[in-house]
C-alpha positions in Angstrom: 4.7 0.8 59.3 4.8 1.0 63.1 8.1 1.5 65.0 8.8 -0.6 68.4 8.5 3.0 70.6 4.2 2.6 69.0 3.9 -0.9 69.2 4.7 -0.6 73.1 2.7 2.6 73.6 -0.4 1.0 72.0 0.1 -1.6 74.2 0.0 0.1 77.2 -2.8 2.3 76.8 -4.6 -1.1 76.5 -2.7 -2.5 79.2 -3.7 -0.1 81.4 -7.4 1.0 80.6 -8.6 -2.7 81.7 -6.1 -3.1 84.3 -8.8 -3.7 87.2 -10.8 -5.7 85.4 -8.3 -7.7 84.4 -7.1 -8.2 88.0 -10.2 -8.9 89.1 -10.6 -12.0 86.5 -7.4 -13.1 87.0 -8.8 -13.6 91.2 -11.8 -15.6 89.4 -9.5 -17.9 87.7 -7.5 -18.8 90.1 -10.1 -19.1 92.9 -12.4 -21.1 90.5 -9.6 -23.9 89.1 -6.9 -23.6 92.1 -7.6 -22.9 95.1 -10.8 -21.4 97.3 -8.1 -20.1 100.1 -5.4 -18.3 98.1 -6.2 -14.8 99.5 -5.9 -12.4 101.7 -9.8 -13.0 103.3 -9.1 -16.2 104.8 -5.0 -16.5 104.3 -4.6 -15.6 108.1 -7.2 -17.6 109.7 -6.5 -19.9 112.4 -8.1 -23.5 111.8 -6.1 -26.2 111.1 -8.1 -27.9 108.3 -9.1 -25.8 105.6 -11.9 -27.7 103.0 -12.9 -26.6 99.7 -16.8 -27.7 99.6 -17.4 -26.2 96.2 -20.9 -25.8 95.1 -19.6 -23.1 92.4 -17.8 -26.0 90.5 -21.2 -27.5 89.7 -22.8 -24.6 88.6 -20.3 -23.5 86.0 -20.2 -27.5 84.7 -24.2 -26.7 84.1 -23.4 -23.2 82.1 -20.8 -25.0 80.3 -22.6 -28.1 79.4 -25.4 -25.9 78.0 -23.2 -23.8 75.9 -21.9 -27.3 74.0 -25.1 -28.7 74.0 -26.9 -25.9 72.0 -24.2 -25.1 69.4 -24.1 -21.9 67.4 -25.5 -22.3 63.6 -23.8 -20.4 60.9 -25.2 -19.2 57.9 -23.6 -17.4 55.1 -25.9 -15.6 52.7 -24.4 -13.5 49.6 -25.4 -9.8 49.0 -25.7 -11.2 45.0 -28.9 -13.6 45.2 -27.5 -14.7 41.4 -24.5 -16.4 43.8 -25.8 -19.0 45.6 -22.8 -21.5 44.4 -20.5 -19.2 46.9 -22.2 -19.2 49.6 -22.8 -23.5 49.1 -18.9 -23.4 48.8 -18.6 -21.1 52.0 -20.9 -23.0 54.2 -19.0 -26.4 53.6 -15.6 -25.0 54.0 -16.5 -23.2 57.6 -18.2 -26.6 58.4 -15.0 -28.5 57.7 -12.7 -25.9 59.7 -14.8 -25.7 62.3 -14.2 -29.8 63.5 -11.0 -29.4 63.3 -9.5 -30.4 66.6 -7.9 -26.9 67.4 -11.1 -25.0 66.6 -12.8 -27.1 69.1 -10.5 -26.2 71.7 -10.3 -22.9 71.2 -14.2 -22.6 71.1 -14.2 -24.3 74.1 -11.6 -22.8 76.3 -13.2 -19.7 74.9 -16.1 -20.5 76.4 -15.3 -22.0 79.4 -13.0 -18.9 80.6 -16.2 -16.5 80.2 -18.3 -18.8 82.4 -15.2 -18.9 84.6 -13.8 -14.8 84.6 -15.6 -13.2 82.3 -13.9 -13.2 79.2 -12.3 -15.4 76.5 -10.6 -15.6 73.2 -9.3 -17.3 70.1 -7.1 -16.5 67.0 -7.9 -17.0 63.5 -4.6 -17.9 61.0 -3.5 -19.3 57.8 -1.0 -21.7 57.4 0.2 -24.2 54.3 -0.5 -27.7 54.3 1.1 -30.3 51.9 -0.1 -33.3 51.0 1.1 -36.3 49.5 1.5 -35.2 45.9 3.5 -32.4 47.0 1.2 -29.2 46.5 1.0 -26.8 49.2 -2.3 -25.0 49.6 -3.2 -22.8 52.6 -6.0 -23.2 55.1 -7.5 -21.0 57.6 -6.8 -22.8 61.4 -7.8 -21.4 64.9 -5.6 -21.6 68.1 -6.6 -20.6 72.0 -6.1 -17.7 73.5 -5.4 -19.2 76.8 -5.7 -16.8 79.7 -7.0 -14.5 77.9 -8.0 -12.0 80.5 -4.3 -11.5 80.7 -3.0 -12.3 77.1 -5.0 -10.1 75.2 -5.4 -6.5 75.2 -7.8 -4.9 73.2 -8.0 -0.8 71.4 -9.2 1.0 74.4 -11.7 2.8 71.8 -13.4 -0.3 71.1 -17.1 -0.6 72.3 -18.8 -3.0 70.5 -19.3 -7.1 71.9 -16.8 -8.2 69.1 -14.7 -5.5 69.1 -15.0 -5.1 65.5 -14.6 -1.3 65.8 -11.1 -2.0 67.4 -8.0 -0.7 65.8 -5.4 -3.2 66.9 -5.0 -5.8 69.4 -1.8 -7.2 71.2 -1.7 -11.0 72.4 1.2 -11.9 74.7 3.0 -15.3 74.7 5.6 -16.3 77.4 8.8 -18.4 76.2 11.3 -19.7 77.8 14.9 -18.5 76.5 15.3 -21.5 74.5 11.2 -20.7 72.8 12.5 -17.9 72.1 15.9 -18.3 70.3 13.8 -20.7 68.9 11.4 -18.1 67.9 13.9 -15.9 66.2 15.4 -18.2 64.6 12.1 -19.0 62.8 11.6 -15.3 61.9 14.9 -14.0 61.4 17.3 -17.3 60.3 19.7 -16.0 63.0 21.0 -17.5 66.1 21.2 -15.1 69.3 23.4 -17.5 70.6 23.4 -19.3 74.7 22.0 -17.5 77.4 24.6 -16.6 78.8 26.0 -14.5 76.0 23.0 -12.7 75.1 22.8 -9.1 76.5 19.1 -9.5 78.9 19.5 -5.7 79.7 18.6 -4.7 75.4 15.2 -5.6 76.9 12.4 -2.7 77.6 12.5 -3.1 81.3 9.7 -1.3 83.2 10.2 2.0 83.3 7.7 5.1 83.6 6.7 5.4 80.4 5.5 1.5 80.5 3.6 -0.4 82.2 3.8 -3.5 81.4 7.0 -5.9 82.3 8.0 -7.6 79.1 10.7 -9.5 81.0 10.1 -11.1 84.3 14.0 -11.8 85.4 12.8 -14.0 88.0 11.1 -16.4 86.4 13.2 -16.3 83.2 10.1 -15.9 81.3 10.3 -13.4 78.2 7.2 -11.9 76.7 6.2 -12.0 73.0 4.0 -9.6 71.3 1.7 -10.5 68.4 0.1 -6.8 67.6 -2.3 -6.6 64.9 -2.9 -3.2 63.4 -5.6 -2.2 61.4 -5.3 0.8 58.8 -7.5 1.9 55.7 -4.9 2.0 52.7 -5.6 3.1 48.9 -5.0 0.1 45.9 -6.1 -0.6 42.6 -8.3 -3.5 41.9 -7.1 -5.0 37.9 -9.9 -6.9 36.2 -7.9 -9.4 34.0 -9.0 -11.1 30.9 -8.1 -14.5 30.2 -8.1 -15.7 26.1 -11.7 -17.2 26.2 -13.1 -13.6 27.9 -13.5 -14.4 31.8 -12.6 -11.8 33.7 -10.4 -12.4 37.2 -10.4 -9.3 39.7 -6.9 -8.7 41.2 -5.8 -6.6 44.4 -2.3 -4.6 42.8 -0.4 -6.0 45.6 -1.5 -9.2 44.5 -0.7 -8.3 40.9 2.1 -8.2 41.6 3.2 -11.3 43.3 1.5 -13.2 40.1 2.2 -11.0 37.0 4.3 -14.2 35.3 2.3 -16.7 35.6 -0.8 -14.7 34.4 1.3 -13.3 31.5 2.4 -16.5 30.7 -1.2 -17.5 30.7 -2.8 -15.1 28.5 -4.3 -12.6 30.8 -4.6 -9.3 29.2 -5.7 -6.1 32.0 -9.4 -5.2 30.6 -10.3 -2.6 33.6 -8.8 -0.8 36.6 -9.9 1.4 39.6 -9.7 3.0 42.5 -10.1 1.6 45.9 -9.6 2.2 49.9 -9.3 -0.8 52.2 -8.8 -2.4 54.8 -5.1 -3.8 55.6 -4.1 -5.5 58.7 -0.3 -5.8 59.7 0.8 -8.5 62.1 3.9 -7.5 63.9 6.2 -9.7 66.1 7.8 -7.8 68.7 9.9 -8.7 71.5 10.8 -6.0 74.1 14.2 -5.4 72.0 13.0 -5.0 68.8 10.7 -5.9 66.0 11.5 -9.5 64.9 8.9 -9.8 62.2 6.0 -8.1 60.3 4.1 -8.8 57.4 0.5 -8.6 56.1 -2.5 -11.4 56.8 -5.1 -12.2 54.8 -8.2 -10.6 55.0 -9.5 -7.0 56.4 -10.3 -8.2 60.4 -8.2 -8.3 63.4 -7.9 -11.8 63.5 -9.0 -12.4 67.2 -12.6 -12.7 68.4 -13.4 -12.4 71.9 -16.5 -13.7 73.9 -18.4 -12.3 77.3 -19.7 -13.5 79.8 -21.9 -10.4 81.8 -20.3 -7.1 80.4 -21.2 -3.6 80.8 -19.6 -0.2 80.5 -19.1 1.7 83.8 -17.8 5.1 83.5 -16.4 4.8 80.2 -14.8 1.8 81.6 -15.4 -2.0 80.6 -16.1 -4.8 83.0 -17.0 -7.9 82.7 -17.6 -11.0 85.3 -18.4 -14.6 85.0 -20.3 -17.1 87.0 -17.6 -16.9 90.2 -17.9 -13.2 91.0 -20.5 -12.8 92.9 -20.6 -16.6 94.0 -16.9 -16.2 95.7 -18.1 -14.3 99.1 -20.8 -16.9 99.7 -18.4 -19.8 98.8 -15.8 -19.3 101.0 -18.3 -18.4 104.0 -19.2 -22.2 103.2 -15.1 -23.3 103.5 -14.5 -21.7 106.4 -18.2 -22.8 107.7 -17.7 -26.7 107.2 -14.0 -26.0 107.9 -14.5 -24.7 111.6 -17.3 -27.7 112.1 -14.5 -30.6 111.1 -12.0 -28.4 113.5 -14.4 -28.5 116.4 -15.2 -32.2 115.5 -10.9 -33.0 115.0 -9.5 -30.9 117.9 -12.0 -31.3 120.3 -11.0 -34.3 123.3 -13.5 -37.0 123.3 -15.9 -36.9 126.4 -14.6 -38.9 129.5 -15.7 -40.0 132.8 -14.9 -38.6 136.0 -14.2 -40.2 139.0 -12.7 -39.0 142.7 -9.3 -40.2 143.7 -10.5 -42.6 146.3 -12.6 -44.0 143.6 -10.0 -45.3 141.2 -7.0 -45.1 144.0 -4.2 -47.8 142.9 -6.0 -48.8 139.6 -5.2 -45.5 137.7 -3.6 -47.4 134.9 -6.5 -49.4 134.0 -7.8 -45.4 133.0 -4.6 -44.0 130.9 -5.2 -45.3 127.9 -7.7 -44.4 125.8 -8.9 -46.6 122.0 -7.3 -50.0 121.6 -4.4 -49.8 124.1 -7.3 -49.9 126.6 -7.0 -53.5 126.6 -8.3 -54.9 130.0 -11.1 -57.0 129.9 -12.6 -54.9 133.0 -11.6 -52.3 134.7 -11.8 -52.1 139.0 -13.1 -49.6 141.0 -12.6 -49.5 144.8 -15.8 -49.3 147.3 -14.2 -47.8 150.1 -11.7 -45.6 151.4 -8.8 -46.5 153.3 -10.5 -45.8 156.4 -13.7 -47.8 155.5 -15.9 -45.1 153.9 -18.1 -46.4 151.6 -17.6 -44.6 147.7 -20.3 -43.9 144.6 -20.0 -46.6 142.4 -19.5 -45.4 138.8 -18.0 -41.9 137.6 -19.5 -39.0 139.6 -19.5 -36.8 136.5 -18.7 -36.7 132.6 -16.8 -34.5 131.0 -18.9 -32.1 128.0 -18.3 -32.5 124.3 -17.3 -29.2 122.5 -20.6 -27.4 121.8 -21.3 -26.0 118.0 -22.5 -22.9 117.9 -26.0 -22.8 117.0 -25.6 -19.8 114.7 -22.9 -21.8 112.7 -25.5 -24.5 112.2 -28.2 -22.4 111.1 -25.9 -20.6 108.7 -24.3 -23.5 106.9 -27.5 -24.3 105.0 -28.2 -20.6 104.2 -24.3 -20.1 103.0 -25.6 -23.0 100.2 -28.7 -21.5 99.1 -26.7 -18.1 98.7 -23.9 -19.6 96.6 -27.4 -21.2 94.7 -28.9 -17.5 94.3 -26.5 -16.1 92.4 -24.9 -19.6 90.2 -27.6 -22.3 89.7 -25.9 -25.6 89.9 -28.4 -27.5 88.0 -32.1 -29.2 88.6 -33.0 -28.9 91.8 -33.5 -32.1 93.7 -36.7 -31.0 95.1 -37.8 -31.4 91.2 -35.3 -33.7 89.6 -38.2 -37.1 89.4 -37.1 -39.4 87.2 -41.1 -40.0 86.0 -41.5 -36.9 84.6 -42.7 -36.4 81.1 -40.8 -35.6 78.2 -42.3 -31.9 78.2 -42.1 -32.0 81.6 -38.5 -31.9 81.7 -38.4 -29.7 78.5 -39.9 -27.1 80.3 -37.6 -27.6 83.2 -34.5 -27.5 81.3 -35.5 -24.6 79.9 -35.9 -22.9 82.9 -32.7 -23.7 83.7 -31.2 -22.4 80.2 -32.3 -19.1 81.7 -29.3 -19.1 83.5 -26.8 -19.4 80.9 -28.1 -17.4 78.3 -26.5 -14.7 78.6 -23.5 -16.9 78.2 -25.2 -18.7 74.8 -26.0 -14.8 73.6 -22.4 -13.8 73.9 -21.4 -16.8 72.0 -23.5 -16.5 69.3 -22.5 -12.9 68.9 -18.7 -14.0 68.7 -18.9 -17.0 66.3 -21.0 -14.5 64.2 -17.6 -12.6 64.2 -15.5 -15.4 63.5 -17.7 -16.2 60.4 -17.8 -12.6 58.9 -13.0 -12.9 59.3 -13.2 -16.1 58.1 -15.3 -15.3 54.9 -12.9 -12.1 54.7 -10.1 -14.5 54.8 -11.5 -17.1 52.5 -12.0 -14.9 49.7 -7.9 -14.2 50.1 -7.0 -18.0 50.4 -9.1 -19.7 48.3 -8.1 -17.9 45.3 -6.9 -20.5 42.5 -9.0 -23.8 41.6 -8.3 -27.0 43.9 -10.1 -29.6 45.3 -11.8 -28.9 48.6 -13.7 -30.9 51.1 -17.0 -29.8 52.4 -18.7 -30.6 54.9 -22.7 -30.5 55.0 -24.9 -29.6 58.1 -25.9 -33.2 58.6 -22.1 -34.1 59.5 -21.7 -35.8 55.8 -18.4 -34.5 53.9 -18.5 -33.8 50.1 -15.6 -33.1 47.4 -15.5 -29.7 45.4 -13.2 -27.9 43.7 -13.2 -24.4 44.2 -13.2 -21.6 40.8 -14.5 -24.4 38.9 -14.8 -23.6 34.7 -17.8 -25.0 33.0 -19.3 -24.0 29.3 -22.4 -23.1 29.0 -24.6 -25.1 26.8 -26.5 -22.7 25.5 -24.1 -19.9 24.9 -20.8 -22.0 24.3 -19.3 -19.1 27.2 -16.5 -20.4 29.8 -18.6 -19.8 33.4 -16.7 -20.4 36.8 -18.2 -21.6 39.2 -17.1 -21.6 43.3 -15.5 -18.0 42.8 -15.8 -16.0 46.2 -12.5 -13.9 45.3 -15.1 -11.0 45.1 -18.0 -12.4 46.7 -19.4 -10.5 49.7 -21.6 -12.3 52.4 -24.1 -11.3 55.8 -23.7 -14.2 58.1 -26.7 -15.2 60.8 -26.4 -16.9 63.7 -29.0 -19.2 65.6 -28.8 -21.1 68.7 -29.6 -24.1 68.5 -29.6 -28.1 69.5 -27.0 -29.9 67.7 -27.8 -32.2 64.9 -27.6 -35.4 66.4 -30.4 -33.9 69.3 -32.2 -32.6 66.4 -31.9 -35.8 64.3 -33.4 -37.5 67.6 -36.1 -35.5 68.2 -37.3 -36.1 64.6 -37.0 -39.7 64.7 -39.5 -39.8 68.0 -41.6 -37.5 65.7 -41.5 -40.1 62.6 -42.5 -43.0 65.3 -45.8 -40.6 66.4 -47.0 -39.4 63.1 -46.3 -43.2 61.8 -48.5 -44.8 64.6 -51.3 -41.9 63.9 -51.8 -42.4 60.4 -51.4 -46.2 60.6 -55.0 -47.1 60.4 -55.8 -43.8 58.2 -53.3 -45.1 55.8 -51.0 -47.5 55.5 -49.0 -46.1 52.4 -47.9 -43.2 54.7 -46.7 -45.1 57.3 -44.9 -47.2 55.5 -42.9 -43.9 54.4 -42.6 -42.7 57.9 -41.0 -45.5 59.4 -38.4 -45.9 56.2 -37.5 -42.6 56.9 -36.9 -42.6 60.3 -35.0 -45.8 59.0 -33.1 -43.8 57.7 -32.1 -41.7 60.4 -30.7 -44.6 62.8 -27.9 -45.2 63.7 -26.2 -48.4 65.0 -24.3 -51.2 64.8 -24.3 -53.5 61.6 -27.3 -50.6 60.9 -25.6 -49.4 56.8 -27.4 -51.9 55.3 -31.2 -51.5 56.3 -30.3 -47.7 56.4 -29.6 -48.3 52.5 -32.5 -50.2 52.2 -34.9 -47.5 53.3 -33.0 -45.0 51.3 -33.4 -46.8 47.9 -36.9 -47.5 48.7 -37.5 -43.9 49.6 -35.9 -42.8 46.4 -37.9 -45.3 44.0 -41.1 -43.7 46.0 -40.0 -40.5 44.6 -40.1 -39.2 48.1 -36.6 -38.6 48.1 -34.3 -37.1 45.4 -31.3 -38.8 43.7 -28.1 -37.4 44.8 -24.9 -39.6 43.7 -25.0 -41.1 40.1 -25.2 -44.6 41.3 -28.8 -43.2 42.9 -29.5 -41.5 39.7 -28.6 -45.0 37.7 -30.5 -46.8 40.1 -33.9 -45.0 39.0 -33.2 -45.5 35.5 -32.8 -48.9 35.3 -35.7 -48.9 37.7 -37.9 -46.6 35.1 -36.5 -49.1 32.2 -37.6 -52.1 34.0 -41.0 -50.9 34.3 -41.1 -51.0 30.8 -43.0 -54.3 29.4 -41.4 -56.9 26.5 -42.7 -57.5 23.3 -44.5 -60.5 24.2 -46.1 -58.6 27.6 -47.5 -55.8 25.4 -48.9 -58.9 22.8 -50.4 -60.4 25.8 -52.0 -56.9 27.6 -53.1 -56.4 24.1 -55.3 -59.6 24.0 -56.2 -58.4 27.4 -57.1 -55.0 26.4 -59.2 -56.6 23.6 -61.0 -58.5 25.7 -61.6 -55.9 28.2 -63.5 -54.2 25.1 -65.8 -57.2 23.9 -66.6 -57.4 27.9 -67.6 -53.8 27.7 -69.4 -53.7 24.3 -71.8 -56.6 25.8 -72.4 -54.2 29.1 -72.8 -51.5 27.4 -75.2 -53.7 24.6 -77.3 -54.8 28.2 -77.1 -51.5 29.4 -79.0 -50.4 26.0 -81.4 -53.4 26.2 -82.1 -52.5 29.7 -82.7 -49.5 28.7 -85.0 -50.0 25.7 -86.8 -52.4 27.8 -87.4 -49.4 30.1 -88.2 -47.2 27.4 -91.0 -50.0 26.5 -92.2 -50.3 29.4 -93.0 -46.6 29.7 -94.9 -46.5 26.3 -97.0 -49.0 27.4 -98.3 -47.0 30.6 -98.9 -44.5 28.5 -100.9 -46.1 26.2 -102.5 -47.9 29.2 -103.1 -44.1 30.0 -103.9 -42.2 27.2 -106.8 -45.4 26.7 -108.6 -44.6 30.2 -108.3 -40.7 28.9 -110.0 -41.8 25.7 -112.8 -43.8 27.5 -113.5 -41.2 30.0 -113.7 -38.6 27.2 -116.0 -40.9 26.1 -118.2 -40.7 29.1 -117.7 -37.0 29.0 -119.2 -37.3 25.7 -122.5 -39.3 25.9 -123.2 -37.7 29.0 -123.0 -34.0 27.1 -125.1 -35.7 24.3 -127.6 -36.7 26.8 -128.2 -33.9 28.0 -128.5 -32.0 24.6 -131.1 -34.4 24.2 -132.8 -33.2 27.1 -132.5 -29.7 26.5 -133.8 -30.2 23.0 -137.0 -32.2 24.3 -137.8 -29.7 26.9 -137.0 -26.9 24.4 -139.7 -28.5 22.3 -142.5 -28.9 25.0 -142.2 -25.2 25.7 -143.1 -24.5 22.1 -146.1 -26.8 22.1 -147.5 -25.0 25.5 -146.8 -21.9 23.5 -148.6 -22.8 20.7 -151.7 -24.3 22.0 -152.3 -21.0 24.1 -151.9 -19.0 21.4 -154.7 -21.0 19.5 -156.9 -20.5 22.7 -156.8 -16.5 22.3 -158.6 -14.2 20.7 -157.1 -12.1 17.6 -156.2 -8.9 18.4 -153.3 -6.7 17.0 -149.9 -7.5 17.3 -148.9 -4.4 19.8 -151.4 -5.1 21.9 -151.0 -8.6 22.6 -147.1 -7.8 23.2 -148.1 -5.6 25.6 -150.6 -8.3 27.4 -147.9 -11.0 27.2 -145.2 -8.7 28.6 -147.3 -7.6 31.4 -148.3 -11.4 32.3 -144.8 -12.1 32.4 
């Protein structure tokens, strides 16, 4: 435990390491939502009117309009992929905190403060709510940190963007007296009495060994310390057993607060070990003394802070907003359009000029000057006493005031600097109101170049806040009870948290919703908000719808139900129902509630025919059949008739092959017949010369023929 002597010296080491910084911020705040002439630059100067013609204004309204139109997305995903119930349950409760009204103002403040000066903050806490039954459960809430520049000192060790490597951190609060007999009597149950009677000197006044003035006599304002301390501590987790065999994991300092009512319940310890820890100590301390302490939930310093430009500069930390570098150039402008109106105001009007002589005797008619000159005409004289004729009409006018030329040229450039270094939005030279939808996209996105360093910061601290709330979550939502969650499309669901179910198969008690010893990484996007999101799909459903509409009809018809769906409007629930049921009886779109669910039965079941309709599609059927035997029978007549057909040209065919083998035939016989005869006239001539010869032997005559031949 930390003793008021540490609380203060922690304090001031932070107090003092940013001390520069802080100063510098605090210049940024004030000359950004005050006043533009509250210093020392301009406090002395001369003019009589002194304008604020703030071009800065209108760049930070840009910055801040894009940080809450591209909202941070959270998404909580458990190191157990077997646990996806927890992280469901996790998502919808940081959904439903996160629209309550007080974390919308701290995210905003937040934000708006780092656009400003640089930096801002908000706390994280738990609190108990009742409701109308009586039951007190606690919930996890977020306040501002307003001012936090000067409110919230930080472990000067710390480096990182959300100073989660930061060992404590002190937030100051200013009360009244009566705050803060108030305040003690909250803590403490004791009354320090009237003002008068209470001893202001018990305070830590400034001395040398602090820095910081935790009473400001003047204004009667006494400072409050919330100081968070972080410390690594050794405990004992218990795994307790109830009588059907489900194990529930238990800190020992939690044990301990809950011992009866888990005896009483039948939890028997089945395991124990060994642990170190994070434990975070929230003291409240006063300059006098220590009025409370006790531990919070969860292992994070319950503060997140966001940037806006930050960097490190010998070992020092600095950070600046949107108004830093735009100051110098802004109040060039002031004193620029300032001087102008002063020449303009103090400057006398131009008049004529006239000699004595000239006007001699009629000087009133000249005095007055606006609406007490009143004479219908004024006179003149033509000559002198002593008959000298005078110029008719002033002899001369008197000169305006002349503006320097340098201040005219400059006042234009002391705008386009201011624009250098903060844009203040489209530029008009641009800003056409015919331009195309991506036109402008890609214009807008040029300009989110200038905040997104802003939206990176952001992203980086709501990351933050997710991984304390989680941390604290597991802590507060430690016992079944009803719950709301909310779901990303803005729609809220009951749940109830450490739900017990059996399981059908095994008969075992299972509970369900348990992140007691869950352990998550959480993401963060940048992104439009739903309702851009949900427009941008809608256009989308309207294209795709008219693109497919002569391609099929079927699909448009499911386009435009859905985008149906996705209207909103006045007197809209009902056809917004409509399209919903008909999506769902598509089977495009899943059943959710039971009364969807019911709805698709009964639609399956009246799908289903009565007696008397299956009878009748039955005769049907039957007659479909005799219509298709008698196809099919004329598809086989066809057929055979085809098959006929055929046969026949093949007979046809094989006929002429039999006639012309015929031909082939006689014509071979024919001229056998030939052969034959000629075969037998050759013997004949043989013969007869053979009877003509004389006999002589055989060899010889061989040898005669052969040499005839």
């Amino acid at each position: 435990m930390l003793e008021l002597k540490d609380i203060k010296r922690l304090h001031d080491k932070a107090y003092i390491n940013g001390q520069t910084t802080r100063e510098r911020a605090a210049d940024d705040m004030t000359f950004y939502w005050v006043t533009q002439w509250d210093d020392a630059l301009l406090g002395d100067s001369s003019l009589a009117y002194r304008g604020e013609f703030n071009v800065l204004r209108k760049a930070g309204r840009q910055i801040i309009g894009d940080l809450r139109a591209n909202p941070i997305q959270i998404d909580f995903q458990p190191t157990d992929d077997d646990r996806e119930d927890g992280a469901d349950l996790i998502d919808g409760l940081y959904l439903s905190d996160d629209r309550v009204n007080t974390s919308l103002e701290s995210y905003e403040n937040a934000s708006a403060e780092a656009v400003v000066c640089g930096v801002g903050a908000w706390e994280l806490y738990t609190k108990y709510v009742s409701n109308r039954a009586g039951n007190k459960n606690q919930v996890i809430r977020r306040r501002p940190i307003y001012e936090a520049n000067n409110k919230c000192f930080w472990d000067p060790n710390a480096k990182s963007l959300d100073k989660s490597d930061a060992k404590y951190v002190s937030l100051l609060t200013a009360y009244s007296y009566d705050g803060y007999r108030e305040l003690i009597k909250e803590e403490t149950g004791k009354d320090i009495g009237e003002k008068e009677n209470y001893n202001f000197s018990s305070f830590a006044q400034p001395e040398h060994s602090y820095t910081y003035p935790w009473v400001q006599s003047q204004n009667e304002v006494i400072y409050v310390a919330s100081f968070y301390h972080k410390k690594k501590v050794k405990d004992k987790v218990f795994t307790m057993m109830d009588p059907l065999g489900q194990p529930l994991m238990l800190l020992e300092s939690d044990l301990v607060d809950h011992m009866d009512e888990l005896i009483d319940a039948g939890y028997t310890i089945d395991e124990e070990r060994k642990i170190t820890r994070w434990q975070v100590t929230k003291y409240i301390a006063s300059g006098a003394q220590i009025i409370s302490d006790y531990v919070i939930a969860g292992e994070n310093l319950p503060v997140v802070p966001t940037y806006g430009e930050r960097a490190f500069v010998e070992d020092e930390e600095h950070y600046e907003g949107v108004t830093r570098l735009a100051k110098d150039p802004q109040r060039l402008r002031n004193f620029q359009l300032s001087y102008l109106a002063d020449i303009t105001s103090r400057s006398p009007r131009p008049k004529p000029i006239f000699y004595p002589e000239q006007i001699l005797g009629h000087e009133h008619m000249y005095q007055e000057n606006g609406a007490d000159s009143n004479f219908p005409y004024n006179l003149q004289n033509r000559t002198t006493i002593n008959g000298e004729q005078l110029p008719i009409g002033p002899v001369a006018q008197m000169p305006e005031q002349p503006v320097p030329t340098s201040l005219v040229a400059s006042i234009e450039l002391s705008k386009q600097a201011v624009e250098d270094v903060a844009n203040p939005g489209l530029p008009q030279d641009i800003a056409d109101p015919d331009l195309s939808g991506k036109a402008v996209n890609a214009l807008q996105n040029r300009l989110d170049q200038q905040s997104i360093v802003y939206q990176q910061n952001l992203k980086h601290a709501k990351r933050r806040d997710a991984e304390i709330y989680a941390s604290m979550a597991s802590s507060v939502y430690d016992a079944p009870r009803k719950v709301l969650l909310t779901l990303p499309d803005g729609t809220t669901k009951s749940s109830e948290v450490m739900e017990s179910i059996q399981d059908e198969e095994t008969g075992e008690m299972l509970i369900l919703n348990d992140i007691t010893n869950m352990e998550f990484n959480v993401f963060a996007e940048i992104g439009p908000s739903y309702s851009t999101k949900k427009e941008q799909t809608i256009e989308q459903l309207s294209s795709m719808a008219a693109a497919v509409a002569q391609v099929d009809p079927a699909l448009m018809k499911l386009l435009i139900l859905k985008q149906a769906t996705l209207i909103d409007g006045v007197a809209f629930d009902d056809i917004r129902d409509y399209a919903r049921k008909q999506l769902i009886l598509s089977g495009v779109v899943e059943p959710e509630t039971d009364e969807e669910k019911e709805m698709v039965a009964q639609a399956q079941q009246g799908q289903q025919p009565d007696p008397m309709m299956v009878a009748a599609q039955a005769e049907n059927k039957k007659a479909d059949a005799q219509i298709m035997r008698e196809q099919r029978q004329a598809q086989v007549d066809q057929a055979k008739a085809q098959n006929d057909q055929g046969k026949l040209q093949i007979d046809i065919f094989k006929a002429e092959t039999d006639r012309a083998n015929v031909e082939v035939a006689a014509q071979k016989a024919g001229a056998d017949i030939e052969f034959i005869k000629h075969k037998s006239q050759g013997q004949q001539i043989d013969n007869a010369f053979k009877i003509t010869q004389p006999t002589r032997s055989n060899g010889s005559f061989r040898a005669r023929v052969n040499q005839t031949y």
